[in-house]
DSSP file (Angstrom, degrees, kcal/mol; ACC not computed):
  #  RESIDUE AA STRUCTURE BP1 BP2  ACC     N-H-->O    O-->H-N    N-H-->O    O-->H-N    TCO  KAPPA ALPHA  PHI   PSI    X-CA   Y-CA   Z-CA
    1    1 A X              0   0    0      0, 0.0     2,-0.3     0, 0.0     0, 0.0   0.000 360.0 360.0 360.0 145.1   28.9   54.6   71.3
    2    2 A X        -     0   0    0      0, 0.0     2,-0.1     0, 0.0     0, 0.0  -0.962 360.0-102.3-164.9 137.1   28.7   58.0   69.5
    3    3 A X        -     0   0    0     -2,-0.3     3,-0.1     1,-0.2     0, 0.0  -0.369  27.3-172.8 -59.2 143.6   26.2   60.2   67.5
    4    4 A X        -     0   0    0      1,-0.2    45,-1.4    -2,-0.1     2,-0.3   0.729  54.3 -34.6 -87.1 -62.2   27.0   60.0   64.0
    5    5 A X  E     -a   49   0A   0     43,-0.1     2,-0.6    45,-0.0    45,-0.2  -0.844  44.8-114.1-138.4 162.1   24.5   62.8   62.4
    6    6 A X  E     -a   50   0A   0     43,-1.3    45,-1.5    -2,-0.3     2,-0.6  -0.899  25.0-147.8-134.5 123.3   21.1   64.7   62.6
    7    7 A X  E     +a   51   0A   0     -2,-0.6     2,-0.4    43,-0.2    45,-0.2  -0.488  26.8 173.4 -84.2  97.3   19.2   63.9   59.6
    8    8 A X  E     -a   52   0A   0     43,-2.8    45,-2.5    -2,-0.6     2,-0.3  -0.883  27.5-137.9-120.9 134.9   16.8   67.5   58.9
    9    9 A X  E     -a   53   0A   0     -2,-0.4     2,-0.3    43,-0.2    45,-0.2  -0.730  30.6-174.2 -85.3 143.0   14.6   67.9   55.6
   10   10 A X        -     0   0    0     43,-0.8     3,-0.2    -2,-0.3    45,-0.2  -0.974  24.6-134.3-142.9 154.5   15.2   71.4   54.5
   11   11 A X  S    S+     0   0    0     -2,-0.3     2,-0.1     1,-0.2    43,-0.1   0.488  88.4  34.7 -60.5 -25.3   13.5   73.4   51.5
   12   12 A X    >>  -     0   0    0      1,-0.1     4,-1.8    42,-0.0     3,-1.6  -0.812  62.0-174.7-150.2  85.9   16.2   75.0   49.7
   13   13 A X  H 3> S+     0   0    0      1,-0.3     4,-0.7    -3,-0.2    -1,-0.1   0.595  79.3  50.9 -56.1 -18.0   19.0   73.3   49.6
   14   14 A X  H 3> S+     0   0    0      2,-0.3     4,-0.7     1,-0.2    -1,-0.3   0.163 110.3  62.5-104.0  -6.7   22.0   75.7   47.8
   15   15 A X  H <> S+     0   0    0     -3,-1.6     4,-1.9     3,-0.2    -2,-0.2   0.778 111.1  40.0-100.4 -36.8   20.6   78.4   50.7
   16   16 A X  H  X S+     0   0    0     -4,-1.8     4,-0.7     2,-0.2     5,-0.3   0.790 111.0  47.8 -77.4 -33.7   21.8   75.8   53.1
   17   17 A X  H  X>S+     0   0    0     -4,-0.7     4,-1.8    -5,-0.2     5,-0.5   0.910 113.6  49.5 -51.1 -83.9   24.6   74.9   51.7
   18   18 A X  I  X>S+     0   0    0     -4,-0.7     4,-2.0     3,-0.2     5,-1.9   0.666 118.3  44.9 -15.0 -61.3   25.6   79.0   51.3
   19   19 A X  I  X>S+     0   0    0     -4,-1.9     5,-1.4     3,-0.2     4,-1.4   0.890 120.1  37.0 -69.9 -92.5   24.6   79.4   55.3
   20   20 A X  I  <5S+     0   0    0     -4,-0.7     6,-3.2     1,-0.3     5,-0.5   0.632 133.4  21.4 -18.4 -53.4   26.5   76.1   56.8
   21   21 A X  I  <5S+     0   0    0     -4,-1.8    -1,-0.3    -5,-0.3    -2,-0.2   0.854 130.8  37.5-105.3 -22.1   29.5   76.1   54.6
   22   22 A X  I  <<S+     0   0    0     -4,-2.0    -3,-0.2    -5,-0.5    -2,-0.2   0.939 130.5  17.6 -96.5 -51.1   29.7   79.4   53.5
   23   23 A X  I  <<S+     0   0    0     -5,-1.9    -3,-0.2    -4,-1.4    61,-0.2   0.807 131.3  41.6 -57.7 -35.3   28.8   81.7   55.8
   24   24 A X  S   <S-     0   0    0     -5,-1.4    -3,-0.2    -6,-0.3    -4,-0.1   0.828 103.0-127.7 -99.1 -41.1   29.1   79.3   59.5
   25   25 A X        +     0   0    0     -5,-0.5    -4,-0.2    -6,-0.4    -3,-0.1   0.759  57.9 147.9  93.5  17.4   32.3   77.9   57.8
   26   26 A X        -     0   0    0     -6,-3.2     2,-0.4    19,-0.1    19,-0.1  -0.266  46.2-109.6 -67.5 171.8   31.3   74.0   58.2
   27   27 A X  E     -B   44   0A   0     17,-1.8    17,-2.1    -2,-0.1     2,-0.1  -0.961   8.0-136.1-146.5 134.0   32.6   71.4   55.3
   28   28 A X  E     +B   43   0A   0     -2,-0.4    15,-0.2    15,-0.2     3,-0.1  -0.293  29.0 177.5 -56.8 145.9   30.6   69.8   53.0
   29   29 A X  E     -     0   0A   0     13,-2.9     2,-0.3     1,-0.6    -1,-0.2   0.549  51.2 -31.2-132.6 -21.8   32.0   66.4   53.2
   30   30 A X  E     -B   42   0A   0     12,-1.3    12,-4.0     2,-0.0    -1,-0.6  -0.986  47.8-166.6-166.1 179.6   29.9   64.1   50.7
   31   31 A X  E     +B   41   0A   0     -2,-0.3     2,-0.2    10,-0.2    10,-0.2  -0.960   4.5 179.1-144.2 157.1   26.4   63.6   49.1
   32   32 A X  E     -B   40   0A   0      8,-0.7     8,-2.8    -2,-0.3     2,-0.3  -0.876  24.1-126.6-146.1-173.0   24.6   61.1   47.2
   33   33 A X  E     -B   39   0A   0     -2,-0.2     6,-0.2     6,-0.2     5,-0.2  -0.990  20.9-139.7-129.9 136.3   21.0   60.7   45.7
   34   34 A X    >   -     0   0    0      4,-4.3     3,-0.6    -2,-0.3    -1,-0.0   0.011  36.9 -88.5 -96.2-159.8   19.2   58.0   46.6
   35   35 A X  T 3  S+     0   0    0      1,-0.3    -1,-0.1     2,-0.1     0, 0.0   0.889 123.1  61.8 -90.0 -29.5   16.9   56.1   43.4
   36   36 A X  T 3  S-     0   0    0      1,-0.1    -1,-0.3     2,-0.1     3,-0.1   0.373 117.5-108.4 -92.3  28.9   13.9   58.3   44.2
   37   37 A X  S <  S+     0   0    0     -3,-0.6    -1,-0.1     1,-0.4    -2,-0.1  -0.161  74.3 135.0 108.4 -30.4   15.6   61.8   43.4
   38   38 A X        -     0   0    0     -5,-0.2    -4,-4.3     1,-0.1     2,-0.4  -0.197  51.2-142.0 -61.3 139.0   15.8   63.1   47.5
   39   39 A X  E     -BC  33  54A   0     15,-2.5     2,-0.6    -6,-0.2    15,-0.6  -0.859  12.9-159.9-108.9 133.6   19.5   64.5   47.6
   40   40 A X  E     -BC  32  53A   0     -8,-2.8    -8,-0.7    -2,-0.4     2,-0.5  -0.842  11.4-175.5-130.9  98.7   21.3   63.7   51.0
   41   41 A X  E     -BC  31  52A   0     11,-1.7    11,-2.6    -2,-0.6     2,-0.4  -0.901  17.5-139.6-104.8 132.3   24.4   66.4   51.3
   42   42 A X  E     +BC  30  51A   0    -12,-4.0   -13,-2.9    -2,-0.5   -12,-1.3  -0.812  28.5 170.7 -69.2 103.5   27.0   65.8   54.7
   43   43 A X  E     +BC  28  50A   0      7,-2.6     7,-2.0    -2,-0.4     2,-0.3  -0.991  18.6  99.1-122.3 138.1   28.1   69.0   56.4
   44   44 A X  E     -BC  27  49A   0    -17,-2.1   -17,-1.8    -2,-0.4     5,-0.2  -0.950  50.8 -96.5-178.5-163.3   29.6   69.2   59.3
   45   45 A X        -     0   0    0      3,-1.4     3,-0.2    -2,-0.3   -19,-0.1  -0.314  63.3 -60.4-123.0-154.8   33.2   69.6   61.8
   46   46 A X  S    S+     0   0    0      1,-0.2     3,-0.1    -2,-0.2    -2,-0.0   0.187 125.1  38.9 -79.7  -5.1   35.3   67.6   63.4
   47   47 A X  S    S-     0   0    0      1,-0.5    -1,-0.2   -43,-0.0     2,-0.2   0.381 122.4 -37.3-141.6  -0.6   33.1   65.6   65.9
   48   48 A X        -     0   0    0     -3,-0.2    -3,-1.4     2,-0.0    -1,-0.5  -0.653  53.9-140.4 150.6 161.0   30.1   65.1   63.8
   49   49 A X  E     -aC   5  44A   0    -45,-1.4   -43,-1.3    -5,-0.2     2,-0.5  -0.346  15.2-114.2-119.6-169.2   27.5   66.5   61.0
   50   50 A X  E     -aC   6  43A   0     -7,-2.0    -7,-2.6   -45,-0.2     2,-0.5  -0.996  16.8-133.7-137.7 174.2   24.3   66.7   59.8
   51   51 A X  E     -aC   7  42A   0    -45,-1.5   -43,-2.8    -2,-0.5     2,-0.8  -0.929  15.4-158.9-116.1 123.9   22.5   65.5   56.7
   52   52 A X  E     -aC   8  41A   0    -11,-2.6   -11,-1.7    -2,-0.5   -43,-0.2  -0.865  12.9-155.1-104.4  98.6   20.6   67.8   55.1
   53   53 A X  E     +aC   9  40A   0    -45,-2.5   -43,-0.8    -2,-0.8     2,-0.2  -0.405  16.0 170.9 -62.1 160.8   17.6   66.2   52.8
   54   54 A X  E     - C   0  39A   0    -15,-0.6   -15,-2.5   -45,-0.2     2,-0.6  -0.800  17.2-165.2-171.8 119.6   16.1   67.5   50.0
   55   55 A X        -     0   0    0    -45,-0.2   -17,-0.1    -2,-0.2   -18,-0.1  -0.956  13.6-154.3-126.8 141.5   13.6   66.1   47.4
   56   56 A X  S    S+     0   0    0     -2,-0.6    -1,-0.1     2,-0.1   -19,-0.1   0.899  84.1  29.1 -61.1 -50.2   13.4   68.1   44.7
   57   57 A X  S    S+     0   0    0      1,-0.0    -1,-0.1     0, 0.0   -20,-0.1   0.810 133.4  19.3 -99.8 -37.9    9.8   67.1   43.5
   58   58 A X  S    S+     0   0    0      2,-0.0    -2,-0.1     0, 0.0    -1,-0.0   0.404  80.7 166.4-131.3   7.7    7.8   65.9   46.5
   59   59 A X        -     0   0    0    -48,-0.0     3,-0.1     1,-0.0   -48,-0.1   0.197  38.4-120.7 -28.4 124.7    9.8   67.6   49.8
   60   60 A X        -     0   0    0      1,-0.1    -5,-0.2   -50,-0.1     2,-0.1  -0.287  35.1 -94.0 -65.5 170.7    8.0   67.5   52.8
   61   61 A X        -     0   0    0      2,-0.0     2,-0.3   -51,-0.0   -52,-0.1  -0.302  44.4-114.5 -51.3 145.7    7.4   71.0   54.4
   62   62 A X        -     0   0    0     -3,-0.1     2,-0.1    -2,-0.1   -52,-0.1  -0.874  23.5-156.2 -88.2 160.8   10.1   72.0   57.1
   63   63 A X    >   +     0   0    0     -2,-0.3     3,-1.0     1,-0.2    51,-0.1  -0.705  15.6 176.9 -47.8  44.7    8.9   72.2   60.6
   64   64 A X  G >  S+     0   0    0      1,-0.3     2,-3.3     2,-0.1     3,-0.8   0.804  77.8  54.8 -32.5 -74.0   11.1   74.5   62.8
   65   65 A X  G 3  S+     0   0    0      1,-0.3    -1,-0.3     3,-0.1     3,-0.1   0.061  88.9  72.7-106.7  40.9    9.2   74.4   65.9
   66   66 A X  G <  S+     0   0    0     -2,-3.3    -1,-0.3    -3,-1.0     2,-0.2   0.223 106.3  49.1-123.9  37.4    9.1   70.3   66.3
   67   67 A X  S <  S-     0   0    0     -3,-0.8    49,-0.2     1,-0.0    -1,-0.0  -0.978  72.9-152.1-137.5 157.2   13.0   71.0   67.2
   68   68 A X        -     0   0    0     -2,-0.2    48,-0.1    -3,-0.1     2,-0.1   0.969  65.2 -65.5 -72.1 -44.9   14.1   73.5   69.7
   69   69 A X        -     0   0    0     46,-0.1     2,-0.1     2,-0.0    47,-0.1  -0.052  31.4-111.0-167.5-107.6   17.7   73.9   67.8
   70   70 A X        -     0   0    0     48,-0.1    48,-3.4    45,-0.1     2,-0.5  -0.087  30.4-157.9-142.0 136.9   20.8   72.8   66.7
   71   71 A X  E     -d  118   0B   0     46,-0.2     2,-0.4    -2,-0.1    48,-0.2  -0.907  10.2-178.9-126.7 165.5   24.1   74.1   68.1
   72   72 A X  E     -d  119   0B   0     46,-2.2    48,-0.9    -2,-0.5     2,-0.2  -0.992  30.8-108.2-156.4 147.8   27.3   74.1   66.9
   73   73 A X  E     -d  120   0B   0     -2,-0.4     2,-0.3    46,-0.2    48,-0.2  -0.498  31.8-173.9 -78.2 123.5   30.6   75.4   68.4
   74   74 A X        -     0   0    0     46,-2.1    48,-0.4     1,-0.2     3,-0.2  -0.668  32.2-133.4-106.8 167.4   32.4   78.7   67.1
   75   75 A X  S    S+     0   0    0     -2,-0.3     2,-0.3     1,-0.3    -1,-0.2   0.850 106.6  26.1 -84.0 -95.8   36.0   80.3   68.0
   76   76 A X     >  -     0   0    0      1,-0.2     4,-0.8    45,-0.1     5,-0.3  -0.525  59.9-172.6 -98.1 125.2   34.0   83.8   68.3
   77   77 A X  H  > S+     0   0    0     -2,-0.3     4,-2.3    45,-0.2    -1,-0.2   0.941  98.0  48.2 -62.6 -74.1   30.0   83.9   69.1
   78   78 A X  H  > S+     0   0    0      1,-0.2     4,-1.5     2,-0.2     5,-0.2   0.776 113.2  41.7 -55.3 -61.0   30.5   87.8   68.4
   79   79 A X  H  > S+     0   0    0      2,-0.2     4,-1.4     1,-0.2    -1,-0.2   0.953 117.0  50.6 -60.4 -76.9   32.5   87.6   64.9
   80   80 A X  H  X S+     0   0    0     -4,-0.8     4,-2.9     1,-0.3    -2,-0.2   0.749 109.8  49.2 -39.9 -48.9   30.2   84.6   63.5
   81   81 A X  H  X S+     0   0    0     -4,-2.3     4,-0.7    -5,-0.3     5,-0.3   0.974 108.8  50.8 -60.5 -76.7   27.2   86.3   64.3
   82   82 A X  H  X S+     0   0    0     -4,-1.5     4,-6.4     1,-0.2     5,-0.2   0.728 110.9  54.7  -5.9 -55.9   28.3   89.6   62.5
   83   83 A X  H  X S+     0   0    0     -4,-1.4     4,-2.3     1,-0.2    -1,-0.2   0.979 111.0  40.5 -55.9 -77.9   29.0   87.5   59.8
   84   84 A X  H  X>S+     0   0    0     -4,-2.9     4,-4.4     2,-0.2     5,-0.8   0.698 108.7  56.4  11.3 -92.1   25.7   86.0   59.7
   85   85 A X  H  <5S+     0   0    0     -4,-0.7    -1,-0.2     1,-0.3    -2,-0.2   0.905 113.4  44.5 -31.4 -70.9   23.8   89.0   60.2
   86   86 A X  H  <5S+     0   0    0     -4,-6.4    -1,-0.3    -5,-0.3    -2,-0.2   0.939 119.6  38.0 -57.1 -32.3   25.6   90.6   57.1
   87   87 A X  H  <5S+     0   0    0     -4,-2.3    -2,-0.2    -5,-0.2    -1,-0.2   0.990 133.0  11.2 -76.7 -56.2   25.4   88.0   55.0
   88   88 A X  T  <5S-     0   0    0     -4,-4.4    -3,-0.2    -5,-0.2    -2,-0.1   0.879  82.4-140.0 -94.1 -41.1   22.5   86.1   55.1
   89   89 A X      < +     0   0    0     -5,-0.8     2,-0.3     1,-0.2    -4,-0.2   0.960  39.2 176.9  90.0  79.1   19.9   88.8   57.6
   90   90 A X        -     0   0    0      1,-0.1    -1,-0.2     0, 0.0    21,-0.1  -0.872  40.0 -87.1 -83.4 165.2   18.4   86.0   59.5
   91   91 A X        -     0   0    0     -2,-0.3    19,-0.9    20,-0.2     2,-0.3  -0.274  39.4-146.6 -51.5 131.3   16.1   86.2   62.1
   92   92 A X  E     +E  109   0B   0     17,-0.2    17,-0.2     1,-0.1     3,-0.1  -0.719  18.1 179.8 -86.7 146.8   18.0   86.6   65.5
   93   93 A X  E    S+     0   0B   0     15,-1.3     2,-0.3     1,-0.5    16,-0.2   0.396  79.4   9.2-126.9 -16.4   16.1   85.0   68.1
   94   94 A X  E    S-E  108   0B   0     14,-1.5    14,-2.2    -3,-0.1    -1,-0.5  -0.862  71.3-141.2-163.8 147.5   18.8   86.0   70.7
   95   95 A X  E     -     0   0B   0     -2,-0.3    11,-0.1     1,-0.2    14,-0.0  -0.550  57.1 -59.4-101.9 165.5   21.9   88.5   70.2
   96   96 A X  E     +     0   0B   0     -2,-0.2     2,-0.3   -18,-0.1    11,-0.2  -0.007  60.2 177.1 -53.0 147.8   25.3   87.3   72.1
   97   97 A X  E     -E  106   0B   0      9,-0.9     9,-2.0    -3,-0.1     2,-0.1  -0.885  29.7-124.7-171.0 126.8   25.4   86.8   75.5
   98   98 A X        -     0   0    0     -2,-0.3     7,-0.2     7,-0.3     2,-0.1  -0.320  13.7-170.0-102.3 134.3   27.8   85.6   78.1
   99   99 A X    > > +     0   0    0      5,-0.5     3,-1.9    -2,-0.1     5,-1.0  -0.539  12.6 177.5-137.7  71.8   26.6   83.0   79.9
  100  100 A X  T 3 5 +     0   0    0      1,-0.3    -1,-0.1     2,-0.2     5,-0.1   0.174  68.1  66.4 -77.8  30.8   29.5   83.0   82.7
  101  101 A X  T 3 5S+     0   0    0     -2,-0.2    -1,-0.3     3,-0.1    -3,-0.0   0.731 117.2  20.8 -93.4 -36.1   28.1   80.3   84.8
  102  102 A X  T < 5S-     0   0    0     -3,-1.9    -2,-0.2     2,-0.1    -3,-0.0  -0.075 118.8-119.3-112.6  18.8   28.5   77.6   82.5
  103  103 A X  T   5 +     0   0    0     -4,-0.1    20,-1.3     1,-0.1     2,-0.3   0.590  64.1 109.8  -1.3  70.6   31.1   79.6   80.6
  104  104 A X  E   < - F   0 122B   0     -5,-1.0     2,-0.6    18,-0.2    -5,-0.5  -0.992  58.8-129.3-162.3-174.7   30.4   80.1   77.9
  105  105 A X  E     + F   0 121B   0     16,-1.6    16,-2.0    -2,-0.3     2,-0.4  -0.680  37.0 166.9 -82.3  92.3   29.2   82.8   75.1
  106  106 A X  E     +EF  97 120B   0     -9,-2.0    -9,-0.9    -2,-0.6    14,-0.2  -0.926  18.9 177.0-137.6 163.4   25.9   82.2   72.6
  107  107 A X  E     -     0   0B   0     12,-1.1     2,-0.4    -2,-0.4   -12,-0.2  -0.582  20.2-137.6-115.0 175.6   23.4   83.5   70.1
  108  108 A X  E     +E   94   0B   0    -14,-2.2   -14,-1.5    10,-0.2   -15,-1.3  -0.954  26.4 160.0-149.4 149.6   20.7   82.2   68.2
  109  109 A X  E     -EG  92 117B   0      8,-1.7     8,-1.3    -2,-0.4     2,-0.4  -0.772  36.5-105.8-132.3-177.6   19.9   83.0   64.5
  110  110 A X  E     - G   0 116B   0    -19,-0.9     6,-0.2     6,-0.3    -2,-0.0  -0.911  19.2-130.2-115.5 169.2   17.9   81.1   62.2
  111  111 A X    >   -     0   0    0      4,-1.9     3,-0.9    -2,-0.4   -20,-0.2  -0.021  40.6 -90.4 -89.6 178.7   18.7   79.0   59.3
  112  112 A X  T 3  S+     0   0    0      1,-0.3   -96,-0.1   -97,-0.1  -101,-0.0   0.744 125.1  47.8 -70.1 -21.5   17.2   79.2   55.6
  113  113 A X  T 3  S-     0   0    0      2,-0.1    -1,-0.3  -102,-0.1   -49,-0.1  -0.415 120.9 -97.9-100.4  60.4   14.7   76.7   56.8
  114  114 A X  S <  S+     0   0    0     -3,-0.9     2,-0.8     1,-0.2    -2,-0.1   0.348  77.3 126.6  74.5  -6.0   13.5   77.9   59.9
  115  115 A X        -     0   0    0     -2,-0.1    -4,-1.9   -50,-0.0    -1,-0.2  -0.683  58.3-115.0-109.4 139.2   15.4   76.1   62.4
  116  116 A X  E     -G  110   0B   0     -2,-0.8     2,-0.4    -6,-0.2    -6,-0.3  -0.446  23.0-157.0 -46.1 126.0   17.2   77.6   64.9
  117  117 A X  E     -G  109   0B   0     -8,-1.3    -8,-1.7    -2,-0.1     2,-0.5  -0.993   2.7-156.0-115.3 129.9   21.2   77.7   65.4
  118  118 A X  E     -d   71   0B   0    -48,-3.4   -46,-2.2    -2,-0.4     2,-0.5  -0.894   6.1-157.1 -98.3 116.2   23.3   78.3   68.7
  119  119 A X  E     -d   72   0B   0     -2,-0.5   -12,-1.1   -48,-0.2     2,-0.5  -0.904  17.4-170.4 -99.9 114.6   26.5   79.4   68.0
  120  120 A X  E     -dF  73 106B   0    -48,-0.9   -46,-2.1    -2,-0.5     2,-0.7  -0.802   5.3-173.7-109.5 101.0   28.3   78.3   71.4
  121  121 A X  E     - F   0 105B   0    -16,-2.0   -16,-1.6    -2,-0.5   -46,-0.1  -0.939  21.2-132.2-106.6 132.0   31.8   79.6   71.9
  122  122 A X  E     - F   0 104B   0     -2,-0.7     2,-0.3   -48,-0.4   -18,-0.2   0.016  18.6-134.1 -35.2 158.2   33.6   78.3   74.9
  123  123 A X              0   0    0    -20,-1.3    -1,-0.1   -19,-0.1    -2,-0.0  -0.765 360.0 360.0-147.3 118.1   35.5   80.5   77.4
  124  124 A X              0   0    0     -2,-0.3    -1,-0.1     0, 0.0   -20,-0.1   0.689 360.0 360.0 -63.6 360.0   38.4   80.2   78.7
């Protein structure tokens, strides 16, 4: 048994795409649109994605605070965040920080809808 995805409604989809794949440096890997217009786009790495929804016409509100976060694994906490930071400005909710007890390195920003991401680098 294995997670497949985590399914998140988001407001603006092309700002999420731009953040995931363009900035975080995920891949899109498909979409469809189902018969009542909501657009369902795949992004994700090597061990699993998420599905970002979108309905164009009747899209629910996002929620940030009825998830804590999402995290997804970088090669550098410190470079990714930069990156971030410059690109997009999102809110930091925590700057990098070595967390040598369970070793390893993270931040938090947010996304273009409100939800939080922890960029988690391992350490060797």
């Amino acid at each position: 048994m294995d997670v497949i995805h985590t399914a998140l409604w988001v407001s603006d989809l092309e700002r999420t795409r731009e953040f995931y794949v363009d900035a975080l440096g995920l891949e899109e890997n498909w979409s469809f649109s189902t018969d009542d217009g909501v657009e369902n786009v795949y992004i994700g790495g090597e061990n699993g994605e998420f599905q970002f929804k979108y309905d164009p016409e009747d899209g629910p509100e996002t929620d940030s605070g009825t998830m804590a976060h999402v995290a997804v694994s970088v090669d550098s906490t410190d470079e990714t965040f930069e990156r971030l930071v410059d690109r997009e400005e999102p809110p930091v909710h925590t700057e990098p920080t070595t967390m040598a007890d369970i070793g390893v390195r993270v931040a938090f920003v947010e996304d273009p809808n409100g939800y939080v991401v922890e960029l988690v680098e391992a350490l060797d």
